[in-house]
PDB file of N, CA, C, O and CB in Angstrom:
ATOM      1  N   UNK A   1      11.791  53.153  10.021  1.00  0.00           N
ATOM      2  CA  UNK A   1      12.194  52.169  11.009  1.00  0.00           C
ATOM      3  C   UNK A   1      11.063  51.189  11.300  1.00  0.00           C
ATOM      4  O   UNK A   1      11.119  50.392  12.237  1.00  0.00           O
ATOM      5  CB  UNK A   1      12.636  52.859  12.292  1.00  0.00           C
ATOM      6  N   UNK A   2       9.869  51.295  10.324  1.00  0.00           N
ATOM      7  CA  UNK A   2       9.406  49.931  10.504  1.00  0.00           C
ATOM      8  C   UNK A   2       9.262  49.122   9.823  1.00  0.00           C
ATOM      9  O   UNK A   2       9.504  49.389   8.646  1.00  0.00           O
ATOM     10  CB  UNK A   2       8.595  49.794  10.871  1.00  0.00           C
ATOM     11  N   UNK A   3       8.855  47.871  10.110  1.00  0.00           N
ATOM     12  CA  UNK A   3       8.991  46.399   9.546  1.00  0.00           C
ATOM     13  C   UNK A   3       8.629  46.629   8.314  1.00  0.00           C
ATOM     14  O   UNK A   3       7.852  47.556   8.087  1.00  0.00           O
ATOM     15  CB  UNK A   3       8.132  45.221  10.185  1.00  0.00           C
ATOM     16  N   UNK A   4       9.088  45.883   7.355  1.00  0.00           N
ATOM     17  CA  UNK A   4       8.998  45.461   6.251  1.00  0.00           C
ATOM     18  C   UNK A   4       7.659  44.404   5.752  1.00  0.00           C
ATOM     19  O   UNK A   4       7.523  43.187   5.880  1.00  0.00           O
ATOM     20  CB  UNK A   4      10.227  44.958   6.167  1.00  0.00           C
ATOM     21  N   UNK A   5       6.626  45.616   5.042  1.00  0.00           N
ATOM     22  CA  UNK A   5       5.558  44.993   5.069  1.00  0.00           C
ATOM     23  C   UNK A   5       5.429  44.224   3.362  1.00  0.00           C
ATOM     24  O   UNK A   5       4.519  44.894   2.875  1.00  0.00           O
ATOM     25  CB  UNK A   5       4.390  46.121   5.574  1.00  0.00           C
ATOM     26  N   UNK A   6       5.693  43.609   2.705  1.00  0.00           N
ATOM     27  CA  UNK A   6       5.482  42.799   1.980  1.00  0.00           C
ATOM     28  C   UNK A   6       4.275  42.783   0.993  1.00  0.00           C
ATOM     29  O   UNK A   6       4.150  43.022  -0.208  1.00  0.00           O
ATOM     30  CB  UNK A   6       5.556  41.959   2.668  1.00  0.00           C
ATOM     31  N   UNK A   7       3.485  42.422   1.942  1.00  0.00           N
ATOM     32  CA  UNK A   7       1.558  42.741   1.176  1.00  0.00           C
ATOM     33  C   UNK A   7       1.368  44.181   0.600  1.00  0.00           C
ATOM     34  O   UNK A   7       0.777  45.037   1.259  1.00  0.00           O
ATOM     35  CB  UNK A   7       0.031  42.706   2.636  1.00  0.00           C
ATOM     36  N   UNK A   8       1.856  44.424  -0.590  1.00  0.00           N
ATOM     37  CA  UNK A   8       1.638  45.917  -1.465  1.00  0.00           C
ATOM     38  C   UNK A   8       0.031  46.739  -0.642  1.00  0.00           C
ATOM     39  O   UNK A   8      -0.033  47.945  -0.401  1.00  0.00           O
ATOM     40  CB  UNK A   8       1.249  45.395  -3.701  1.00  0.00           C
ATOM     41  N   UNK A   9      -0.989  45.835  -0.373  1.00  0.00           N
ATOM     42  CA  UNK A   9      -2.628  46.415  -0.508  1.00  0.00           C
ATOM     43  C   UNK A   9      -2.447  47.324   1.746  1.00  0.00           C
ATOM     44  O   UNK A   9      -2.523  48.466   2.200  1.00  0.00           O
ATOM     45  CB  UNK A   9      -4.491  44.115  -0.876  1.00  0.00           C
ATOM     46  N   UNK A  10      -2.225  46.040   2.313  1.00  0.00           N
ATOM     47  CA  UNK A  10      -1.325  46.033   3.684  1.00  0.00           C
ATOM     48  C   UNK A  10      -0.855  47.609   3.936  1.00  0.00           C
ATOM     49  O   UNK A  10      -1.443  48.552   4.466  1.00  0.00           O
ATOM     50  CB  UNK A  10       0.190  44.935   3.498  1.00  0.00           C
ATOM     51  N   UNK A  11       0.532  47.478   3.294  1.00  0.00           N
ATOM     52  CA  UNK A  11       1.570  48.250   3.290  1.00  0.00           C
ATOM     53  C   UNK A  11       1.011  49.756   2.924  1.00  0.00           C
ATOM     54  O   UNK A  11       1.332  50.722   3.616  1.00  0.00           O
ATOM     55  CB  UNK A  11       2.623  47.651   2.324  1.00  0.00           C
ATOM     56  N   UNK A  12       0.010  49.894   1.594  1.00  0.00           N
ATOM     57  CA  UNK A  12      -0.428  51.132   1.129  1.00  0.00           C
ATOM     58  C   UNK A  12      -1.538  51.427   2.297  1.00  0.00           C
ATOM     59  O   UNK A  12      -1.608  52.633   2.062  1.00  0.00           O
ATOM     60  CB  UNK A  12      -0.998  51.077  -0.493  1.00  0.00           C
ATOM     61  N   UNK A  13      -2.180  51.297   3.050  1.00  0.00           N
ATOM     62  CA  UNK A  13      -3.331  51.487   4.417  1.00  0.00           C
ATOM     63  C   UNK A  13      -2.057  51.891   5.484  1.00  0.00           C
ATOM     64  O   UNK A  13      -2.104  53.035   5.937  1.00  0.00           O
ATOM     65  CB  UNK A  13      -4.469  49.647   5.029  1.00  0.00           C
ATOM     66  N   UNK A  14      -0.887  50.992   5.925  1.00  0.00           N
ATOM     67  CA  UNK A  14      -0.544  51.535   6.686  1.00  0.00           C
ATOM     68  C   UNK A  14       0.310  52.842   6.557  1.00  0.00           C
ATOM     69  O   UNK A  14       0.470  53.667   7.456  1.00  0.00           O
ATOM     70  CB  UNK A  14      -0.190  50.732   7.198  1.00  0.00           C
ATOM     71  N   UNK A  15       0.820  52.895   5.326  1.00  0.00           N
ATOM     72  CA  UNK A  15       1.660  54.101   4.947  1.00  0.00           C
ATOM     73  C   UNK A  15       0.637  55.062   4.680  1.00  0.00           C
ATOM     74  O   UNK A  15       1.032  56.159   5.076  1.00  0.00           O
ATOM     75  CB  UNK A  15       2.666  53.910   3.688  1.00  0.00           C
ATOM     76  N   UNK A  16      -0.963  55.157   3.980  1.00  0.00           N
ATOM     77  CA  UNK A  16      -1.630  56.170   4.200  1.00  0.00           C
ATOM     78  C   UNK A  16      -2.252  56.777   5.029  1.00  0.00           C
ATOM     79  O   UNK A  16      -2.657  57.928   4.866  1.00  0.00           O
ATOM     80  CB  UNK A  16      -2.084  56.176   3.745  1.00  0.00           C
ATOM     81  N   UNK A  17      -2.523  55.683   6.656  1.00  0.00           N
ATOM     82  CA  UNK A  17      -2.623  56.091   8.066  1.00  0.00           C
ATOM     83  C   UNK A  17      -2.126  56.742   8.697  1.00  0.00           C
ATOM     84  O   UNK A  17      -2.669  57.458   9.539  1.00  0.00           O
ATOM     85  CB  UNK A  17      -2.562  55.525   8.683  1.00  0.00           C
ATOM     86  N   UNK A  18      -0.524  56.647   8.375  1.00  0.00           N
ATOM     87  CA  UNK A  18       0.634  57.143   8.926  1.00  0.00           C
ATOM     88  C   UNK A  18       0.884  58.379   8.280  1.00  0.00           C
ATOM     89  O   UNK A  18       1.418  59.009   9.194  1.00  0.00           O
ATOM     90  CB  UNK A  18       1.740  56.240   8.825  1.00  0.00           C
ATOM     91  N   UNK A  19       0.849  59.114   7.334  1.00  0.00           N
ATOM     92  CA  UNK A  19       1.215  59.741   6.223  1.00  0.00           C
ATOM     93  C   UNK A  19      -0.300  60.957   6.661  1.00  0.00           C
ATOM     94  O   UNK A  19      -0.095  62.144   6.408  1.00  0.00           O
ATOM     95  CB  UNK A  19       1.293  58.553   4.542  1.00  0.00           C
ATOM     96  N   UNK A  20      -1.466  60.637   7.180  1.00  0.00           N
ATOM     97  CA  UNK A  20      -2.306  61.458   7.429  1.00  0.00           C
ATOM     98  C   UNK A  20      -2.028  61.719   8.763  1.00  0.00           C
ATOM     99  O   UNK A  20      -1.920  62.932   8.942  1.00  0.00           O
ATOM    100  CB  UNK A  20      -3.535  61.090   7.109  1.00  0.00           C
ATOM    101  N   UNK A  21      -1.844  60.959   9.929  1.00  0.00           N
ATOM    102  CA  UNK A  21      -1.980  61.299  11.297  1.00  0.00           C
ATOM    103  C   UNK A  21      -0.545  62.034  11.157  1.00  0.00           C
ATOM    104  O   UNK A  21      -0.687  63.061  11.822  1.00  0.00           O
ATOM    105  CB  UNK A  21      -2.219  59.963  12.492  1.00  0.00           C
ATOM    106  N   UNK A  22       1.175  62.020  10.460  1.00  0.00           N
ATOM    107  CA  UNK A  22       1.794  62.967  10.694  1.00  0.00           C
ATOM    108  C   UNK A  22       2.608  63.952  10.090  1.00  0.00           C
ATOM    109  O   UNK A  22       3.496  64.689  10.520  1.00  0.00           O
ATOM    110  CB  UNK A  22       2.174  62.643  11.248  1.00  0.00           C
ATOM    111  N   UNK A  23       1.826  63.695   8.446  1.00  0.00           N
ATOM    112  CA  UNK A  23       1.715  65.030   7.724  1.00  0.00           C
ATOM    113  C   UNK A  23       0.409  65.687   7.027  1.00  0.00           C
ATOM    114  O   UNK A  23       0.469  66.447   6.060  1.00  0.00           O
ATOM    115  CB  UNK A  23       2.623  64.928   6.717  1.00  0.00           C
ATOM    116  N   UNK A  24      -0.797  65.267   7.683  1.00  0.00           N
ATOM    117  CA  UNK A  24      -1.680  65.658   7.459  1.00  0.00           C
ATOM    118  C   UNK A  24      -1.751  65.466   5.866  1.00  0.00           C
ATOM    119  O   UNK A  24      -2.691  66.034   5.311  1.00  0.00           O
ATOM    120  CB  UNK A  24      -1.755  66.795   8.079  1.00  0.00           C
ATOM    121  N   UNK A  25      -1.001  64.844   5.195  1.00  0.00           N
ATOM    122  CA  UNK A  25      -1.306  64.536   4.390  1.00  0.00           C
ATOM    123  C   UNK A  25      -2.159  62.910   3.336  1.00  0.00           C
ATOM    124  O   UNK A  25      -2.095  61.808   3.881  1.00  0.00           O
ATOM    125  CB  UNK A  25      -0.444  65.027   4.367  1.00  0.00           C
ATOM    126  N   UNK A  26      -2.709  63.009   2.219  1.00  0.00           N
ATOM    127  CA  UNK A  26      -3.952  62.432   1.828  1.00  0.00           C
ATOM    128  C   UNK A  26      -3.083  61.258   0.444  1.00  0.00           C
ATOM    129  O   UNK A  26      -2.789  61.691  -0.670  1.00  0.00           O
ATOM    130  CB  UNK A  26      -5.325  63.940   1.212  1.00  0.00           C
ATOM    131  N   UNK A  27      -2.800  59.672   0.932  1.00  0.00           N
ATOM    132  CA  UNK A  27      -2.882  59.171  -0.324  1.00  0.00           C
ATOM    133  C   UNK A  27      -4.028  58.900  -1.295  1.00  0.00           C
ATOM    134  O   UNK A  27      -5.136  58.673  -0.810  1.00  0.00           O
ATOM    135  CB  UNK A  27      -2.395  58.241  -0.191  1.00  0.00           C
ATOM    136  N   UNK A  28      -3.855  58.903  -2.754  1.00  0.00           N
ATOM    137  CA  UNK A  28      -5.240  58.283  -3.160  1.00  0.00           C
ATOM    138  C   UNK A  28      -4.684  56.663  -3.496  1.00  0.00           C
ATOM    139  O   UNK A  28      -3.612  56.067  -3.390  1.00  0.00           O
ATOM    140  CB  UNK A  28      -6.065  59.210  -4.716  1.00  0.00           C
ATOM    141  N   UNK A  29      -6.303  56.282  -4.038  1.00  0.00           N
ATOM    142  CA  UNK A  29      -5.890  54.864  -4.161  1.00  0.00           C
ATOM    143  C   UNK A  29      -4.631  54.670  -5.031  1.00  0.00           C
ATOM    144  O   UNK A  29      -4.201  55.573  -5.749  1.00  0.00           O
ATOM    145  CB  UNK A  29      -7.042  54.045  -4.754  1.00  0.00           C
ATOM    146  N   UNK A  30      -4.072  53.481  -4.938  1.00  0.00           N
ATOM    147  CA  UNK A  30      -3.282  52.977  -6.404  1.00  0.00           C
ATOM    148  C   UNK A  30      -3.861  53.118  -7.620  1.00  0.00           C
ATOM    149  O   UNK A  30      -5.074  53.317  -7.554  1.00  0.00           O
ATOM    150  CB  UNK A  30      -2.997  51.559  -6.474  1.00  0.00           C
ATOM    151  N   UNK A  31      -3.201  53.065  -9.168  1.00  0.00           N
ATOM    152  CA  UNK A  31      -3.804  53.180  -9.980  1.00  0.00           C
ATOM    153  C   UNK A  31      -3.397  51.734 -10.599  1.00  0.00           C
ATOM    154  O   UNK A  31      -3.943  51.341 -11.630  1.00  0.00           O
ATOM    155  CB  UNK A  31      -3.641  54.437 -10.588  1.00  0.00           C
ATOM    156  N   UNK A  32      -2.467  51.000  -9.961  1.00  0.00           N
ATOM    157  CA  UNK A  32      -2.352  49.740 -10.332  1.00  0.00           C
ATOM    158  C   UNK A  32      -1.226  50.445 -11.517  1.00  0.00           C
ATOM    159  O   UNK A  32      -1.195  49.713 -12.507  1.00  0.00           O
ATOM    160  CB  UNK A  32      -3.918  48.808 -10.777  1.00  0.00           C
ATOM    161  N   UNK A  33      -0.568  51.317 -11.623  1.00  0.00           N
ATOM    162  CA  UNK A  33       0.563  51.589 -12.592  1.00  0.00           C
ATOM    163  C   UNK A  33       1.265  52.833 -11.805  1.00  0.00           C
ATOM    164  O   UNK A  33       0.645  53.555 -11.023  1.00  0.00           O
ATOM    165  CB  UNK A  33       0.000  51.985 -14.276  1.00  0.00           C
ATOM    166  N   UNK A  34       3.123  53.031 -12.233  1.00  0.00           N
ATOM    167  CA  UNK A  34       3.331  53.953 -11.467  1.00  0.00           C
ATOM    168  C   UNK A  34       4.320  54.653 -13.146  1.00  0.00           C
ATOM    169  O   UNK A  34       5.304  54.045 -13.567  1.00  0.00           O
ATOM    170  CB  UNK A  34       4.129  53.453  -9.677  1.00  0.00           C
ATOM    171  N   UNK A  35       4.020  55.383 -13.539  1.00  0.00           N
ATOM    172  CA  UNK A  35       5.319  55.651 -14.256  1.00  0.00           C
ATOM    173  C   UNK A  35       5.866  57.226 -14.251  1.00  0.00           C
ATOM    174  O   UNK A  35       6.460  57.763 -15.186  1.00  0.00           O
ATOM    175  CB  UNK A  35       5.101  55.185 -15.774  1.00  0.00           C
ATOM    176  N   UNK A  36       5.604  57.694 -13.277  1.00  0.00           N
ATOM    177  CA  UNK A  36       5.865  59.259 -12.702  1.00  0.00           C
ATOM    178  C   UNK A  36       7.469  59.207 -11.741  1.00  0.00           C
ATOM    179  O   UNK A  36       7.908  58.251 -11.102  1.00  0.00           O
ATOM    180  CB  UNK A  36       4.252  59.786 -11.424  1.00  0.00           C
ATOM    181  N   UNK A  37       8.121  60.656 -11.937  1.00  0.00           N
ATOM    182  CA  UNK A  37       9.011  60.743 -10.762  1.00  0.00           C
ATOM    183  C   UNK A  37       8.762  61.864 -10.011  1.00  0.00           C
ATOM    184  O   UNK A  37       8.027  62.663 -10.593  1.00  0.00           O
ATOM    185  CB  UNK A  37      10.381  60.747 -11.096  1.00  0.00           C
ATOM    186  N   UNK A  38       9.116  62.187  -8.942  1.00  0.00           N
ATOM    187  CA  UNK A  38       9.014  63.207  -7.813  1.00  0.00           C
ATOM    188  C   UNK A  38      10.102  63.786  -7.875  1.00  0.00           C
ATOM    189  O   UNK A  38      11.091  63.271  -8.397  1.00  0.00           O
ATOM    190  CB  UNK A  38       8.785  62.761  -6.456  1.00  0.00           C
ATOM    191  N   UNK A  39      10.084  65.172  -7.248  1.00  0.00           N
ATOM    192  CA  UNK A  39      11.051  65.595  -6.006  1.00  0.00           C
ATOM    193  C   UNK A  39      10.624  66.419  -5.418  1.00  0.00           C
ATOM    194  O   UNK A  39      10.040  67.438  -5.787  1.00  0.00           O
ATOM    195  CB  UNK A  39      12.283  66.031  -6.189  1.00  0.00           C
ATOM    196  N   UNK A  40      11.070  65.772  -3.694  1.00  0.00           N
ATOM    197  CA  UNK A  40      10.923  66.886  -2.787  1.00  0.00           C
ATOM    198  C   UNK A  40      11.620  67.416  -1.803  1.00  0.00           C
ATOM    199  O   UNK A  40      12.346  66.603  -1.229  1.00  0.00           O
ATOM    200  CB  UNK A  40      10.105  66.779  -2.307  1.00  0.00           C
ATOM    201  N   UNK A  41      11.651  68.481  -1.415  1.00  0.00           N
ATOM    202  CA  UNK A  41      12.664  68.781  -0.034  1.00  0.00           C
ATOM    203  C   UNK A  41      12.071  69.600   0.618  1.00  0.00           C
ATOM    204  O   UNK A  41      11.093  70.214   0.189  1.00  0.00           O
ATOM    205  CB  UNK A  41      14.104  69.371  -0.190  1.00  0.00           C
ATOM    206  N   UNK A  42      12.811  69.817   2.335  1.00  0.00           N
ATOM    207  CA  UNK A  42      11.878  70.524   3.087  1.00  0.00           C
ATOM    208  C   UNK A  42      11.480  71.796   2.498  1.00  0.00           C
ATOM    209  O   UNK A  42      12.127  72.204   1.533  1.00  0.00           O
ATOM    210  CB  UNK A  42      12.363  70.733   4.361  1.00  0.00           C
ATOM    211  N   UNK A  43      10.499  72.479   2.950  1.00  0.00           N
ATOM    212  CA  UNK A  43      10.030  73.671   2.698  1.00  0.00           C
ATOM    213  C   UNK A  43      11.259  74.617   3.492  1.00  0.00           C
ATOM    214  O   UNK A  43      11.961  75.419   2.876  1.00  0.00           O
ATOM    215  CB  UNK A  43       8.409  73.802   3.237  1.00  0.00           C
ATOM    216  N   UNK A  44      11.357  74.388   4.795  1.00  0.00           N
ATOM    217  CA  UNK A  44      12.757  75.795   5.357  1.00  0.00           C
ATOM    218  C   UNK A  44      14.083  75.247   4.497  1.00  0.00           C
ATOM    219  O   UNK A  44      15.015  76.042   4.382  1.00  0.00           O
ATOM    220  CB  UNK A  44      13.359  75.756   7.674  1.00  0.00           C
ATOM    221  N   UNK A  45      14.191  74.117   3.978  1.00  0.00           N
ATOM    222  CA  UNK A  45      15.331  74.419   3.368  1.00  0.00           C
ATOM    223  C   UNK A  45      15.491  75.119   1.880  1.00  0.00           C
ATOM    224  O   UNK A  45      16.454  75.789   1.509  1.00  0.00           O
ATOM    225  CB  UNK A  45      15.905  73.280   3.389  1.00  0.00           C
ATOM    226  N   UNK A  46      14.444  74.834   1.212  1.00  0.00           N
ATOM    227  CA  UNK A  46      14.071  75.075   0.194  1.00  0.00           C
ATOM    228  C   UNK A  46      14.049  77.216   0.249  1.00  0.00           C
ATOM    229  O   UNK A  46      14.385  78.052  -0.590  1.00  0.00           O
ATOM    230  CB  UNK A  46      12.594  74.029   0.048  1.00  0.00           C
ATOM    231  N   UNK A  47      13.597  77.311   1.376  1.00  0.00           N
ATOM    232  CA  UNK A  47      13.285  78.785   1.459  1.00  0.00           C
ATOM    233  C   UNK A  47      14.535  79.321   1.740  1.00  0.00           C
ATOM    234  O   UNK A  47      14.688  80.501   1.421  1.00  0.00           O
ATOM    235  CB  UNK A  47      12.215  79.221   2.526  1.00  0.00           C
ATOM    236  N   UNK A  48      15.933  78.451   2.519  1.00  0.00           N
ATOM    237  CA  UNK A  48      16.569  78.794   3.158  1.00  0.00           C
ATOM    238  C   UNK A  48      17.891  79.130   1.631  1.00  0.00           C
ATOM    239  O   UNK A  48      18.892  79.847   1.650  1.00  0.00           O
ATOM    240  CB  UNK A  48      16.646  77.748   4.486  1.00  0.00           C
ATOM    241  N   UNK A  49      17.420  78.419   0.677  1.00  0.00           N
ATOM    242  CA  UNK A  49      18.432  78.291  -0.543  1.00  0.00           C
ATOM    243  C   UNK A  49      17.630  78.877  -1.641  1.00  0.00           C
ATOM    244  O   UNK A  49      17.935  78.670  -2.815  1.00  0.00           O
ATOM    245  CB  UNK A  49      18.941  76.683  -0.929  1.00  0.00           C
ATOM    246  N   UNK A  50      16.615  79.602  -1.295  1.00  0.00           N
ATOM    247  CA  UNK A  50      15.694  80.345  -2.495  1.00  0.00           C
ATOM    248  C   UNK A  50      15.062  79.800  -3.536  1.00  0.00           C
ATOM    249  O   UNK A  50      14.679  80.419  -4.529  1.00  0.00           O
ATOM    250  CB  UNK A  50      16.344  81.178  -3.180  1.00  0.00           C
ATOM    251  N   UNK A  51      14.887  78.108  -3.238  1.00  0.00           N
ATOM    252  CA  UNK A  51      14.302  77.487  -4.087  1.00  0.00           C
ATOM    253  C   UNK A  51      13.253  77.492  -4.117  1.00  0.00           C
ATOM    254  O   UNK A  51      12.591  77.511  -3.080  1.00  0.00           O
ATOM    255  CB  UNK A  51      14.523  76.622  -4.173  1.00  0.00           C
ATOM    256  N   UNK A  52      12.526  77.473  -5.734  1.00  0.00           N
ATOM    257  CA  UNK A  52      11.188  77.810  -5.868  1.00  0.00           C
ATOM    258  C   UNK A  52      10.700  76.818  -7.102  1.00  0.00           C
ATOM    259  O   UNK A  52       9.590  76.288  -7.162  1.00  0.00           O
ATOM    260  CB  UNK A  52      11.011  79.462  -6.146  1.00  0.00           C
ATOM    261  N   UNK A  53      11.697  76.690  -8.010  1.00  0.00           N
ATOM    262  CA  UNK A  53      11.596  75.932  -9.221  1.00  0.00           C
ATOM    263  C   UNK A  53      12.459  74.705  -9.417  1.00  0.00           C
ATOM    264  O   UNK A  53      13.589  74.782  -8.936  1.00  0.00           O
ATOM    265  CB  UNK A  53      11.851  76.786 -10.255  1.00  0.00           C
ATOM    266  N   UNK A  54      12.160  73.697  -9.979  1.00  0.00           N
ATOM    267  CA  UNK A  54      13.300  72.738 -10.544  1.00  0.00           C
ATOM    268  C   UNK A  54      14.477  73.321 -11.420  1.00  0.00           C
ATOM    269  O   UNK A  54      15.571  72.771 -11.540  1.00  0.00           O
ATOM    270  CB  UNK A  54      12.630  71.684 -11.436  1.00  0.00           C
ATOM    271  N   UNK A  55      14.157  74.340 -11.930  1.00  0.00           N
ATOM    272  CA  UNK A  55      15.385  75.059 -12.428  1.00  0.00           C
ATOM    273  C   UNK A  55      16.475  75.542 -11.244  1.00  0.00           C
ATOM    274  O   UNK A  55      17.697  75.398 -11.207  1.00  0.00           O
ATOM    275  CB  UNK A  55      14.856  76.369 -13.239  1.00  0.00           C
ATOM    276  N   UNK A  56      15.619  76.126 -10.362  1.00  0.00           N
ATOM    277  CA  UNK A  56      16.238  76.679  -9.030  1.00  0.00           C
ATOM    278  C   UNK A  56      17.497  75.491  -8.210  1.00  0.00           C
ATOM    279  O   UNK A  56      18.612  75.564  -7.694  1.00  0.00           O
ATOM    280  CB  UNK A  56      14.721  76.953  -7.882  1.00  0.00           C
ATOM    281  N   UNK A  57      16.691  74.686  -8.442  1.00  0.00           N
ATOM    282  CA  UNK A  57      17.174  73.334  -7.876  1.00  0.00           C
ATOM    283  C   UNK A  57      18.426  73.075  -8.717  1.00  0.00           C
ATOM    284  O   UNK A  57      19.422  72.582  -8.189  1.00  0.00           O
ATOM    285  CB  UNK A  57      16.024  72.056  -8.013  1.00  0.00           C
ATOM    286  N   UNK A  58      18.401  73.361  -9.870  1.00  0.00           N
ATOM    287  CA  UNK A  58      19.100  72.779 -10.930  1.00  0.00           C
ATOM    288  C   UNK A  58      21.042  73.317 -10.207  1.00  0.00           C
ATOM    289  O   UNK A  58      22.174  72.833 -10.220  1.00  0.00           O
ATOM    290  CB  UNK A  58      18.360  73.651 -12.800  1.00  0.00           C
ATOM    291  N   UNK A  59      20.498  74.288  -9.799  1.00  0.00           N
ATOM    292  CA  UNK A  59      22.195  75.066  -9.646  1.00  0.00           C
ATOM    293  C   UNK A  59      22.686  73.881  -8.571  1.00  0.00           C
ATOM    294  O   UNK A  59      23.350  73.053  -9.195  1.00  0.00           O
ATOM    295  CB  UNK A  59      22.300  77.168  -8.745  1.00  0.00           C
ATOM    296  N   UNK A  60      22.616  73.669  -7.707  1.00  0.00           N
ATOM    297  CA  UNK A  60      23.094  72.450  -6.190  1.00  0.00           C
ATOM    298  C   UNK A  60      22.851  71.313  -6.973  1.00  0.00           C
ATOM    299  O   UNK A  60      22.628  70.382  -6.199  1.00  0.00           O
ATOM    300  CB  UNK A  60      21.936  72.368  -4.417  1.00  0.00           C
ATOM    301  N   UNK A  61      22.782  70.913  -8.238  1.00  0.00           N
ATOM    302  CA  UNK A  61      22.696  69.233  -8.611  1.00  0.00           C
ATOM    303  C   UNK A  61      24.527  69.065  -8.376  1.00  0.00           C
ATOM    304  O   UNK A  61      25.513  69.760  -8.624  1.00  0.00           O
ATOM    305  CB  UNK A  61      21.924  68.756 -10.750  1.00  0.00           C
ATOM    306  N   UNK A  62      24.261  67.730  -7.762  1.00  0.00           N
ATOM    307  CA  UNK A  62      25.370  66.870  -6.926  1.00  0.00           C
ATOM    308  C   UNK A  62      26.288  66.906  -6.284  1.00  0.00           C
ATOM    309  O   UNK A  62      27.390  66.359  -6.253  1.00  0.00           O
ATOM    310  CB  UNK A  62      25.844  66.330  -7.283  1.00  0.00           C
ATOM    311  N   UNK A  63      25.355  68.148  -5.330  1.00  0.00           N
ATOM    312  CA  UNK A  63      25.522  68.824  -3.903  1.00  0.00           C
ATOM    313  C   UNK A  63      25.026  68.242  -3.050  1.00  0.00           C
ATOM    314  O   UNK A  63      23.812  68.045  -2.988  1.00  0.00           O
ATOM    315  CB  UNK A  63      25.064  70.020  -3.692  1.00  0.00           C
ATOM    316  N   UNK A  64      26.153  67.705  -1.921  1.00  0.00           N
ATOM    317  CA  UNK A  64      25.009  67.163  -0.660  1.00  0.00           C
ATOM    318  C   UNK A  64      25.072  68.031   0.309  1.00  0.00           C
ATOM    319  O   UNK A  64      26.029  68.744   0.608  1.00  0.00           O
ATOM    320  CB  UNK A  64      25.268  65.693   0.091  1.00  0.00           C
ATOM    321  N   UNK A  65      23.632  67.940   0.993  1.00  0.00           N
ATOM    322  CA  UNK A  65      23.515  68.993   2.230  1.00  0.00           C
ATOM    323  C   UNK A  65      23.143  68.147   3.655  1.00  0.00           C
ATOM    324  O   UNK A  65      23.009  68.755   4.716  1.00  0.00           O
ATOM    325  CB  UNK A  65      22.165  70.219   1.876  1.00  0.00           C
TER     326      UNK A  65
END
């Protein structure tokens, strides 16, 4: 829910400010390239459906919760 910051250099300071003060968690710099994908979900839900692996995950593909 906040503004739409534009300036990529901007935007990466305030999302890594934010991202430490309320998940204690650490961006590193850019590498100036992105060609990786993620996934993540909460940890109690994850525990709550016995997920542990992307295989695990694999059984609920195009399941919404």
């Amino acid at each position: 829910k906040e503004k739409v910051i534009r300036e990529p250099q901007k935007a990466y300071e305030i999302v890594k400010e934010k991202f430490a003060e309320k998940y204690g968690l650490v961006w590193l710099a850019p590498f100036g390239f992105n060609n990786t994908y993620t996934l993540t979900m909460r940890k109690d839900q994850a525990g709550t459906l016995n997920i542990r692996t992307i295989s695990d995950l694999a059984k609920y593909a195009g399941q919404d919760f």
